[in-house]
Legacy VTK file of the C-alpha trace (Angstrom):
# vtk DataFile Version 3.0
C-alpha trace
ASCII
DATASET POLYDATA
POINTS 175 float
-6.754 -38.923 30.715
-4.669 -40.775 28.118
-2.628 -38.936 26.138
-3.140 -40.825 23.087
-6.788 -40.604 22.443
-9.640 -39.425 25.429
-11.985 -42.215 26.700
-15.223 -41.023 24.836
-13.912 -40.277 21.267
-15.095 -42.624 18.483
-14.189 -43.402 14.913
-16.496 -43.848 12.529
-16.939 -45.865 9.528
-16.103 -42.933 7.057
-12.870 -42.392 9.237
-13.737 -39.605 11.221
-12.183 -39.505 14.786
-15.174 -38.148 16.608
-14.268 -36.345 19.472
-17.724 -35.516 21.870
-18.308 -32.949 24.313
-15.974 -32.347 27.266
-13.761 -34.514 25.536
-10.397 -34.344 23.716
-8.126 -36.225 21.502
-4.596 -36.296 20.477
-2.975 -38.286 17.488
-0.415 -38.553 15.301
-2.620 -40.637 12.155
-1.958 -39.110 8.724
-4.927 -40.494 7.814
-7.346 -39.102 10.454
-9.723 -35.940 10.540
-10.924 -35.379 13.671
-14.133 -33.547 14.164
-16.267 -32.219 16.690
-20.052 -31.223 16.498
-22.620 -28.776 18.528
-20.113 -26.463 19.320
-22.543 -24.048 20.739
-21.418 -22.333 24.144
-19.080 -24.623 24.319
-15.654 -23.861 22.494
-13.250 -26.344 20.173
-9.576 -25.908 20.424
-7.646 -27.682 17.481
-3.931 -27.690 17.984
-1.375 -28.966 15.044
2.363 -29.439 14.641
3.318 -29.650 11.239
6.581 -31.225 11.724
5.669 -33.381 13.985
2.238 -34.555 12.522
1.156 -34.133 15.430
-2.628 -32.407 15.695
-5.555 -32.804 18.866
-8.515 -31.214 19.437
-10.741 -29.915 22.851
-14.317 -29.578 22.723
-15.001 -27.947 26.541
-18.023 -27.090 28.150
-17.446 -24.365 30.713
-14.475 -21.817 31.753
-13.618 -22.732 35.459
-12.903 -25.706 36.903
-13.438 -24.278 40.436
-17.377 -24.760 39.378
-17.025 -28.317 39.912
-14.193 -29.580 41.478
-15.296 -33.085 41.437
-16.005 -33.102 38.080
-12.831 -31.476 36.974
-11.285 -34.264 38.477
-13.297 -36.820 37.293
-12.949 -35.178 33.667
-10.751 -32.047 32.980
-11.931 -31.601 29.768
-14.817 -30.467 30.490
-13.533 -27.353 31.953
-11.314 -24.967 29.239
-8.700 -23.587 32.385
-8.362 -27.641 33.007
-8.642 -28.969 29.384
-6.554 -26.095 27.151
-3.270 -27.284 29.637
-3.744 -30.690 29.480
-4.618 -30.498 25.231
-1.436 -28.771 24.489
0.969 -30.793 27.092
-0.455 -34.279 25.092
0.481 -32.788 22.229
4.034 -32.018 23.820
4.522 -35.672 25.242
3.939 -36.925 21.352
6.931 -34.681 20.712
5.008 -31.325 19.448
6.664 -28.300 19.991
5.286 -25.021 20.807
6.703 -22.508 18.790
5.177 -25.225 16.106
1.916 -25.188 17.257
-0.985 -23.997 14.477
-3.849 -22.874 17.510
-7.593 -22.568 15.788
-10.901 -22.345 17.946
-14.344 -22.004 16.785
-17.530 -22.210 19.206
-18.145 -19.522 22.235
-21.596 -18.823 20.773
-25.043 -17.426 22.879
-27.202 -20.111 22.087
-29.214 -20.025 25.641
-32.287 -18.005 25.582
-31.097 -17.024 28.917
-31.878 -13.420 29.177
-27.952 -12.367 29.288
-27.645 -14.182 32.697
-25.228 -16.948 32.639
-23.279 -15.909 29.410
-21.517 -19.472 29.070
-20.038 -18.538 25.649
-18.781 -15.563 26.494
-17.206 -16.791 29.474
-15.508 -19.313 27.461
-14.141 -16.706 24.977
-12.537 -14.470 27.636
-11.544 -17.357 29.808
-9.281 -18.877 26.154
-8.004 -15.433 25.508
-6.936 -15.026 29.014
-4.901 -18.674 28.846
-3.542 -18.058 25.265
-2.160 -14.337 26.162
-0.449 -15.471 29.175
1.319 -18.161 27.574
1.857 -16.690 24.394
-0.198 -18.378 22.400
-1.429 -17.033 19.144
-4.495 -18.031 17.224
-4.066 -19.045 13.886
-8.201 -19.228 13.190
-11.002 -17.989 15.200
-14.390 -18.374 14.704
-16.004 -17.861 17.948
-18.945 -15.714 19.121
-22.629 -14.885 17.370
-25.445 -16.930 17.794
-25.048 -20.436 15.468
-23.680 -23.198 16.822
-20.829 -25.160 14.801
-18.828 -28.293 13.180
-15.143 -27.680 13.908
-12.681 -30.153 12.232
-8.890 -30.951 11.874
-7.261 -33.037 8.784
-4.287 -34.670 10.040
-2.481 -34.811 6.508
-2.309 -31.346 6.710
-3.191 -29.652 9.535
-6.550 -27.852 7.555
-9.130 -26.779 10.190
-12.554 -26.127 8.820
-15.915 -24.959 10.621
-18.771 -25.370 9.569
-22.430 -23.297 10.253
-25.734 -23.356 8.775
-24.730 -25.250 6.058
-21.748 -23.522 4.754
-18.198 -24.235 5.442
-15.230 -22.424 5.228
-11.459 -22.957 6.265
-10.035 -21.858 9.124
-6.377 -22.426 8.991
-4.745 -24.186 5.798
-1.455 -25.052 4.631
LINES 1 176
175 0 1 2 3 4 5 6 7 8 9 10 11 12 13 14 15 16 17 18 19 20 21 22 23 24 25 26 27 28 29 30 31 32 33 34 35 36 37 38 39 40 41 42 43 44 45 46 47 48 49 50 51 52 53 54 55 56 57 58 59 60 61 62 63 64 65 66 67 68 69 70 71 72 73 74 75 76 77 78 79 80 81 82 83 84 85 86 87 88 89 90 91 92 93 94 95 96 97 98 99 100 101 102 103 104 105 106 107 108 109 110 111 112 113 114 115 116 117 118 119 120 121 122 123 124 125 126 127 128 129 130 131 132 133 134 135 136 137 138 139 140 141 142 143 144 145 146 147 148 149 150 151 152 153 154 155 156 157 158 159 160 161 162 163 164 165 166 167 168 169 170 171 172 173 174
């Protein structure tokens, strides 16, 4: 996966780098805001160096890669113990730093009428925690959980990460 931009992000007319699911994106564009939408189960990492200018963002689908092998290998975003590595060592090659890093995440929701049984979102949650407290990794914003799924977004000129749900939006991290 480049490291530069993912293979199925888009920008659109109004400037918006559009980042879709099991996807990711890195950049280092003042000008962009990169965005990702129908953040149900599924969970968006945002990621931000404000030294650097450097910012990317993961929208994954499921915890474990070991669920699909072939398709982790086909496309490692798609998978959050795959995708989270691979977001935040991008963001390194662009010359991020770690102890820089401004970590949001918003998504991890229950929006499967599924009876309790497959629990994507909350398999997502723990699996994030799980990869954030073993390397240290602190969140700066969370908005994961409930039942609504979400608009999760990154402004590059500053690092702001906003969410939106049902209409309303509010700020997750700003400078």
């Amino acid at each position: 996966m480049p490291t530069s931009a993912s293979c199925y992000s888009r920008t659109e007319t109004d400037g918006k780098v559009v980042v879709g699911v099991a996807d990711m994106t890195v950049t280092d564009d003042p000008a962009a805001v990169v965005v990702t939408y129908a953040l149900g189960s599924c969970i968006g990492v945002t990621v931000y160096d404000p030294v650097a200018k450097i910012g990317g963002l993961l929208h994954f689908m499921l915890p474990a890669a070991d669920l699909s092998k072939d398709k982790a290998a086909a496309n490692p975003a798609m998978f959050g113990d795959t995708g989270i590595p691979i977001l935040f060592k991008s963001c390194y090659e662009k010359g991020a730093k770690k102890e820089r890093l401004i970590v949001c995440a918003a998504g991890g929701a229950e929006v499967i009428a599924d009876n309790g049984h497959f629990q994507i979102g909350s398999r997502n949650r723990t699996l994030l925690r799980k990869i954030f407290w073993k390397n240290g990794i602190l969140l700066a914003g969370d908005d994961t959980g409930g039942a609504n799924s979400r608009t999760l977004s990154l402004r590059m000129t500053d690092g702001a990460v906003m969410v939106r749900t049902q209409g309303a939006e509010k700020a997750l991290w700003t400078p």
